[in-house]
C-alpha positions in Angstrom: -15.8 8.9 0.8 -16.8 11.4 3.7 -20.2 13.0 3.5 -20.4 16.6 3.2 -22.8 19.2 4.7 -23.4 22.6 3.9 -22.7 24.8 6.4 -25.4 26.4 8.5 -24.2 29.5 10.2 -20.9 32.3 9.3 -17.5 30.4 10.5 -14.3 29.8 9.0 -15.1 27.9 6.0 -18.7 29.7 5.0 -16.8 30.8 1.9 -16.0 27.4 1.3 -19.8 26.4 1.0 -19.1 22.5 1.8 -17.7 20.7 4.6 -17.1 17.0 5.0 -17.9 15.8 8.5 -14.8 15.8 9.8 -14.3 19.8 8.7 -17.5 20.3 10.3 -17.0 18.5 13.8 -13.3 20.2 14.4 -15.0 23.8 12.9 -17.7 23.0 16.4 -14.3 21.9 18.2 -12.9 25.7 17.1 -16.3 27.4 17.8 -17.0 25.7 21.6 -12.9 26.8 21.8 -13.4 30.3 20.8 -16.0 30.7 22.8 -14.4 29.9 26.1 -11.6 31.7 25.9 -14.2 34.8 24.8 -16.2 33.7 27.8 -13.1 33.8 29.9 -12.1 37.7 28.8 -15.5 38.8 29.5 -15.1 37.6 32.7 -11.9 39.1 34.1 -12.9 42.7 32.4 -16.7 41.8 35.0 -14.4 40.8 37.2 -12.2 43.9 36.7 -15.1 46.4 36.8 -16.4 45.0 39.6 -13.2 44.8 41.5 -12.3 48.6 40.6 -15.4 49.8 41.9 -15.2 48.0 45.4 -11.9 49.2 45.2 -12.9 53.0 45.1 -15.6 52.1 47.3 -13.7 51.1 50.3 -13.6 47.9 50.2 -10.0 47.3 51.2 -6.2 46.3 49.7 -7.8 42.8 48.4 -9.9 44.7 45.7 -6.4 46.1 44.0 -4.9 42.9 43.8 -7.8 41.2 42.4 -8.4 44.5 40.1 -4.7 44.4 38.8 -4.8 40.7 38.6 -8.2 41.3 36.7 -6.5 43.8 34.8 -3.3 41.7 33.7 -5.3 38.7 32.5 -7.2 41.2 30.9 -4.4 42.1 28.7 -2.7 39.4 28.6 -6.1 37.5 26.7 -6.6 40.8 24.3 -2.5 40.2 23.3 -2.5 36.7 22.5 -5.8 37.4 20.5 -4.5 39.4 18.3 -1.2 37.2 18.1 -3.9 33.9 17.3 -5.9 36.2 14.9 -3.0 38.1 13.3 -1.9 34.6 11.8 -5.3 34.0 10.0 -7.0 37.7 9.1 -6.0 41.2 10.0 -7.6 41.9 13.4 -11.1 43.9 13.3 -10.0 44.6 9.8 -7.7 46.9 9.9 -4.2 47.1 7.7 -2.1 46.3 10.7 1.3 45.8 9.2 2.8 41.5 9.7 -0.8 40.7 10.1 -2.6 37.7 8.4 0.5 36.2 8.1 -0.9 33.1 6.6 -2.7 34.4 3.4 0.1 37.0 2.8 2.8 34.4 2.9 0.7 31.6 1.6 3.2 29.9 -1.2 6.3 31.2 1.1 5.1 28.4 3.7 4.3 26.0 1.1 7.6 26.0 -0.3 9.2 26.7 2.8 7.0 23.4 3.9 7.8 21.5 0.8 11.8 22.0 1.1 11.6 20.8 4.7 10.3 18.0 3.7 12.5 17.1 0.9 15.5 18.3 3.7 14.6 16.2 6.6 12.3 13.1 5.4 13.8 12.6 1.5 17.1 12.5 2.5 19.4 9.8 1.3 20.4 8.7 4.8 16.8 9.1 6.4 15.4 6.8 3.3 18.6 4.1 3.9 17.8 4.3 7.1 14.1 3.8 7.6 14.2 1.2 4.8 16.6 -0.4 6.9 14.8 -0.7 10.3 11.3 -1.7 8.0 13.4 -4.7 7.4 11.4 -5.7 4.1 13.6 -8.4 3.0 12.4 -10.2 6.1 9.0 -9.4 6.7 8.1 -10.3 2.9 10.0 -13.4 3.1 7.8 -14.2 6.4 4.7 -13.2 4.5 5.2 -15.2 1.7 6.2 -18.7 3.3 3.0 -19.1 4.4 0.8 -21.1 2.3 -2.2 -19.0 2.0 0.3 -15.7 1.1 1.9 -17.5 -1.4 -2.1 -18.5 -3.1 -3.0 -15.3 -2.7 -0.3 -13.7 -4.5 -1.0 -16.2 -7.5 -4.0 -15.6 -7.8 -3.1 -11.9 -8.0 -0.8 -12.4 -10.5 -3.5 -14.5 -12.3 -5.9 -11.8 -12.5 -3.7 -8.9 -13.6 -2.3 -11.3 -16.4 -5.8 -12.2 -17.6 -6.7 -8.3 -17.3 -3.2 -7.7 -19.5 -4.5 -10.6 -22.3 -7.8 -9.3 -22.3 -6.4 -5.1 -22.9 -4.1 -6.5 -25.9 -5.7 -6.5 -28.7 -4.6 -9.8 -30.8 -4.5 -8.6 -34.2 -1.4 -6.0 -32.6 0.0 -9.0 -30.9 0.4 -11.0 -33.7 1.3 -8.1 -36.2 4.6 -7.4 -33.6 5.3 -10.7 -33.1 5.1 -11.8 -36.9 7.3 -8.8 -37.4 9.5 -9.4 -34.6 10.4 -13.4 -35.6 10.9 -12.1 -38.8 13.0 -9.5 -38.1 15.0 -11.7 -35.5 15.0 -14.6 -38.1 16.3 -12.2 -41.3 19.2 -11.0 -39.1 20.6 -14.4 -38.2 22.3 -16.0 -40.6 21.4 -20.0 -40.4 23.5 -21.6 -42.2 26.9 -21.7 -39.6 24.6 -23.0 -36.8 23.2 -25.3 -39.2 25.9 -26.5 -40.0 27.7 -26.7 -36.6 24.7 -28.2 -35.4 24.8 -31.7 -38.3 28.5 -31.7 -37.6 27.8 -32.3 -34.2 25.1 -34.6 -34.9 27.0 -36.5 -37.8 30.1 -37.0 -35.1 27.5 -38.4 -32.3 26.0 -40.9 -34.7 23.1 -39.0 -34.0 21.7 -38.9 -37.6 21.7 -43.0 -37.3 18.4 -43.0 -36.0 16.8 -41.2 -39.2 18.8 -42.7 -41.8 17.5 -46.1 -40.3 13.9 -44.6 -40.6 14.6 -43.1 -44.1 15.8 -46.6 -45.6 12.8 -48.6 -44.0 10.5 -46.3 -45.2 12.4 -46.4 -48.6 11.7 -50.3 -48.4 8.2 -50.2 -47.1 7.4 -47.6 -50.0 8.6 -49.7 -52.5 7.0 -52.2 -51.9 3.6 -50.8 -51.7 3.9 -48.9 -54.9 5.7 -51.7 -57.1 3.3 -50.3 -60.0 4.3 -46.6 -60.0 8.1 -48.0 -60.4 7.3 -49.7 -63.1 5.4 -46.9 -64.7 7.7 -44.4 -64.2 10.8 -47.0 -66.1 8.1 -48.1 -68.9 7.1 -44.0 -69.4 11.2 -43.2 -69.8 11.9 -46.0 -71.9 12.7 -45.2 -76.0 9.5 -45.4 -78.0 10.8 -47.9 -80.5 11.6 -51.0 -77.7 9.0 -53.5 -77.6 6.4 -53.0 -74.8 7.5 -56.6 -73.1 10.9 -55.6 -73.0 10.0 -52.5 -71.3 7.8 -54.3 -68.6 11.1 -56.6 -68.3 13.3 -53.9 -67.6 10.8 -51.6 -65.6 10.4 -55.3 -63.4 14.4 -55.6 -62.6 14.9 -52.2 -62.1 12.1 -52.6 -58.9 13.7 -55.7 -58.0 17.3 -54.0 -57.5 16.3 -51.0 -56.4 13.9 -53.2 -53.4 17.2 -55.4 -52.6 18.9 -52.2 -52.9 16.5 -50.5 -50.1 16.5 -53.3 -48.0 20.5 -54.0 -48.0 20.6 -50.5 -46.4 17.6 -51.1 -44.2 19.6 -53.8 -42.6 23.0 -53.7 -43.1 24.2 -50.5 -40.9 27.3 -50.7 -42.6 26.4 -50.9 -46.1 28.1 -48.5 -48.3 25.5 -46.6 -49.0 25.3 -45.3 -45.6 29.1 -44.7 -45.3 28.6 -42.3 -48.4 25.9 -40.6 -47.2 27.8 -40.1 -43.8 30.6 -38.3 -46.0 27.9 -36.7 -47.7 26.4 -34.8 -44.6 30.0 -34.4 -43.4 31.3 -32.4 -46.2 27.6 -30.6 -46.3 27.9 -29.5 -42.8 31.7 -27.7 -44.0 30.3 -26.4 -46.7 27.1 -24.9 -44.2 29.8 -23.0 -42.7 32.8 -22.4 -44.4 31.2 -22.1 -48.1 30.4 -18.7 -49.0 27.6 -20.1 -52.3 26.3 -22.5 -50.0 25.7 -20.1 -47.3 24.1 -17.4 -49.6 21.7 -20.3 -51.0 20.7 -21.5 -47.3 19.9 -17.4 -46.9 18.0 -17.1 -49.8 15.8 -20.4 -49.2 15.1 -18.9 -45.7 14.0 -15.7 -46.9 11.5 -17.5 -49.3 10.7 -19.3 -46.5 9.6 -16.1 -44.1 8.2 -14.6 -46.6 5.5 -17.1 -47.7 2.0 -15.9 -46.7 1.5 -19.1 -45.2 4.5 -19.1 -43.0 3.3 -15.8 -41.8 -0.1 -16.5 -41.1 1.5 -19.6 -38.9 4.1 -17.5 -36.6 0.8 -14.6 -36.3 -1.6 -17.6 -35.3 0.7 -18.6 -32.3 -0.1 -15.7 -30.4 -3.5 -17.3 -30.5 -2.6 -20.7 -29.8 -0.1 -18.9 -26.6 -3.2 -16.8 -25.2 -5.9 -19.3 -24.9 -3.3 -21.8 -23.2 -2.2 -18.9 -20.5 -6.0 -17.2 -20.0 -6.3 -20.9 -19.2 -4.1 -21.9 -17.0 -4.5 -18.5 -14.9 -8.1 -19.6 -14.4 -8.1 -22.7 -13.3 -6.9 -22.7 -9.7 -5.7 -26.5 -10.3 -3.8 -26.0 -13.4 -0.1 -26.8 -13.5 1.2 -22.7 -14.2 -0.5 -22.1 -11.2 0.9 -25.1 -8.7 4.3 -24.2 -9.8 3.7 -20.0 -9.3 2.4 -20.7 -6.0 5.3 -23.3 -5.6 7.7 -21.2 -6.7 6.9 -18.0 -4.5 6.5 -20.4 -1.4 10.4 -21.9 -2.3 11.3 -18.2 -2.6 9.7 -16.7 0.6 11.8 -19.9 2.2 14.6 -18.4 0.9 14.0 -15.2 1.7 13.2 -15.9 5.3 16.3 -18.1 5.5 18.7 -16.7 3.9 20.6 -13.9 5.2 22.9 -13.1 2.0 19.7 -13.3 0.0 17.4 -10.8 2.4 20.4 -8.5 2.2 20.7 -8.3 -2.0 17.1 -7.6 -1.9 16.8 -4.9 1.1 19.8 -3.3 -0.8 18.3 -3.5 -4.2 14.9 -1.6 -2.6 17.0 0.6 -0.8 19.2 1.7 -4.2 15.7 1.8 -6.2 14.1 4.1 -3.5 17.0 6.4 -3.2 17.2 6.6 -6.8 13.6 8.0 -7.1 13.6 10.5 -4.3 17.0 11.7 -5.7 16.0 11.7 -9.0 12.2 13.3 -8.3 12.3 14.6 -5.1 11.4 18.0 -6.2 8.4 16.7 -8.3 7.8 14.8 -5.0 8.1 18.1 -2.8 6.5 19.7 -5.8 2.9 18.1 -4.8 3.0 20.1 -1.4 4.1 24.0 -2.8 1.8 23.5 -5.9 -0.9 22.2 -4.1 -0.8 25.0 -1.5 0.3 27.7 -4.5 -2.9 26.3 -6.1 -5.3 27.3 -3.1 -6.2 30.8 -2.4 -5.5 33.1 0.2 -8.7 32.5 2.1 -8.7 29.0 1.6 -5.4 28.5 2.8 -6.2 30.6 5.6 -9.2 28.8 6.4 -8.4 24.9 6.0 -5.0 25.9 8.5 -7.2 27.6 11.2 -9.6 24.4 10.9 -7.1 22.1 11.8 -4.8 24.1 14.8 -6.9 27.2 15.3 -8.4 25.0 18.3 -5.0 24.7 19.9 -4.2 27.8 19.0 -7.4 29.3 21.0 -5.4 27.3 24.7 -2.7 30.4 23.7 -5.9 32.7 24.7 -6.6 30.7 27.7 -2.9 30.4 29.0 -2.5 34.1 28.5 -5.3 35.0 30.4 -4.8 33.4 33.3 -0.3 33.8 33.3 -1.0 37.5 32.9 -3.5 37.6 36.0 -0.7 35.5 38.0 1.8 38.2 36.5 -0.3 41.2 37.3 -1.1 39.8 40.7 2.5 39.1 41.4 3.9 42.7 40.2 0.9 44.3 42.1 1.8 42.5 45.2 6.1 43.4 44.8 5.0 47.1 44.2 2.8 46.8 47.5 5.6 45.5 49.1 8.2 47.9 48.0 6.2 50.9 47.9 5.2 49.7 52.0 
């Protein structure tokens, strides 16, 4: 940030009150200007004076010339003065009509100044164009193939994403995404994908692998809990059968069912399993085709969702999600950020290799560009007339005399000395005519 001084003595931003250092070394460019091509009137008039007497006093033909030449320049500096000072202030204050052009016709030139912008440099064709010989497609592609390019954009991208985790507040993350599962789940009905998916599966064979699980853990269970078989035949039994006979049957009813359990463990073909096949076969139809089925699956899942605990499950993801990116993004070893750093070196490759490619993207910044200065270049040219519209008469005066009234003060200088030549000239052709 420049450093501002307060300005010392009258000039053309003591209204103003504070200058940055830059204002205040081109207002000592304007002063040292001003004052030369002051200097330089006051010394054709001396010159003029001077001249004009030595003229009257004999001095010879050279006094005219020099006295006309004196006499040109002379008006020559006093026009272009008030043609400089006409564009800033009314000259010595008085209501000279088309004078201070600048403060009377402030927000003309700043909208005149804003279309010519919006004209000449936010044209479609200027934009294509200039976004064309930028050639960004290929420069990025170049930037980003190199290694260190490619880390520093990670780690980039690692900060902003911790910055974005750290902004969200969880409690709204997990509210949305709690609703949103919901929400997503409630409007997709299961049960035809369900059932499409154990058709599939029951086709493939692909249930084989839990049915053999299922019947071993059958066995294995069994076996364990031979007393909680027998319990369970002894507590259904009729209260009037002898409690031996119930121990009897409870005892052959665990024997069958363990041979029964381990036929199907190891038999693959066992009847059993060829019902059960049929069984998830005609269960899969009726998953899709069976309109009480279908309503039952729908009904189970929306007592599924809707249990708190469910809930509290999907909301505590976002939790589990978080930690794992914040993570990742700040270790500078971790996997997420070896394959981002891989991935944008494979794509600057790409990019620097791949003609097609470079083209879709230089077109794609192209049609994005044009489609903002189209679509906003009047709130683009807008930032130049309301900015000026926004300053005030003296101001605006002021801040353009600061930055081309130096130039401006040459125009003094040239006139000076082109209307000496002229005077000198017409003073020497009316010599020679009038000789």
């Amino acid at each position: 940030m420049a450093h501002v001084t307060r300005a010392a003595e009258p000039g053309p931003l003591s209204g103003h009150g504070l200058l940055t250092e830059a204002d205040a070394e081109k207002m000592a460019g304007l002063r040292r200007m001003k004052t030369v091509a002051t200097s330089l009137l006051v010394a054709v008039a001396v010159v003029y004076v001077l001249a004009t007497w030595a003229e009257h006093a004999g001095a010879g033909g050279w006094a005219g010339y020099v006295a006309a030449a004196a006499e040109a320049g002379m008006v020559g500096a006093l026009a272009d003065w008030f043609a400089v000072t006409a564009l800033f202030r009314r000259p010595l204050g008085l209501p000279i009509p088309h004078t201070a052009i600048i403060p009377t016709k402030k927000d003309q030139l700043g909208q005149s100044l804003g279309d010519f912008v919006g004209e000449n440099f936010l044209a479609e064709g200027v934009v294509r164009d200039k976004l064309a010989a930028v050639g960004i497609g290929r420069r990025l592609g170049a930037w980003l193939s190199r290694p260190q390019s490619a880390e520093r954009v990670t780690a980039e991208l690692a900060t902003a994403v911790r910055g974005g985790l750290t902004v969200l507040r969880d409690a709204d993350v997990q509210a949305v995404l709690a609703e949103a599962i919901t929400r997503r789940a409630e409007a997709q009905e299961m049960s035809p994908a369900l059932g499409r998916l154990l058709e599939k599966t029951v086709a493939d064979d692909g249930h084989r692998r839990f049915v053999d699980l299922m019947c071993a853990q059958s066995h294995e269970w069994l076996t364990k809990h031979r007393d909680t078989v027998l319990l369970a035949v002894e507590g259904g039994a009729p209260g009037w059968t002898p409690r031996f006979v119930d121990r009897k049957v409870g005892d052959r009813v665990y024997r069958e069912l363990l041979r029964f359990a381990a036929e199907m463990r190891d038999a693959p073909d066992h009847p059993a399993r060829t019902a059960l096949d049929r069984f998830l076969a005609d269960f899969a139809d009726k998953l899709q085709h069976d309109e009480e089925t279908r309503a039952r699956v729908e009904r189970l899942k929306s007592d599924f969702l809707a249990r708190p605990e469910v809930q509290e499950l999907i909301a505590s993801a976002w939790a589990a999600v978080r930690s794992m990116i914040v993570t990742a993004a700040e270790d500078e070893n971790s996997a997420l950020r070896r394959r981002a750093t891989a991935a944008i070196l494979t794509l600057g490759t790409r990019l620097a290799g791949d003609d097609r490619l470079r083209a879709k993207l230089d077109g794609w910044v192209a049609e994005a560009t044009v489609h903002v200065v189209s679509g906003y270049r009047r709130e683009i040219t807008s930032l130049i007339t309301d900015t000026v519209a926004s300053w005030d008469a003296r101001t605006t005066s002021r801040k353009i005399e600061l930055h081309i009234g130096r130039d401006l003060q040459f125009i003094r200088l040239n006139g000076t000395v082109i209307g000496a030549l002229v005077g000198l000239v017409i003073h020497a052709v009316t010599a020679a005519v009038g000789g």
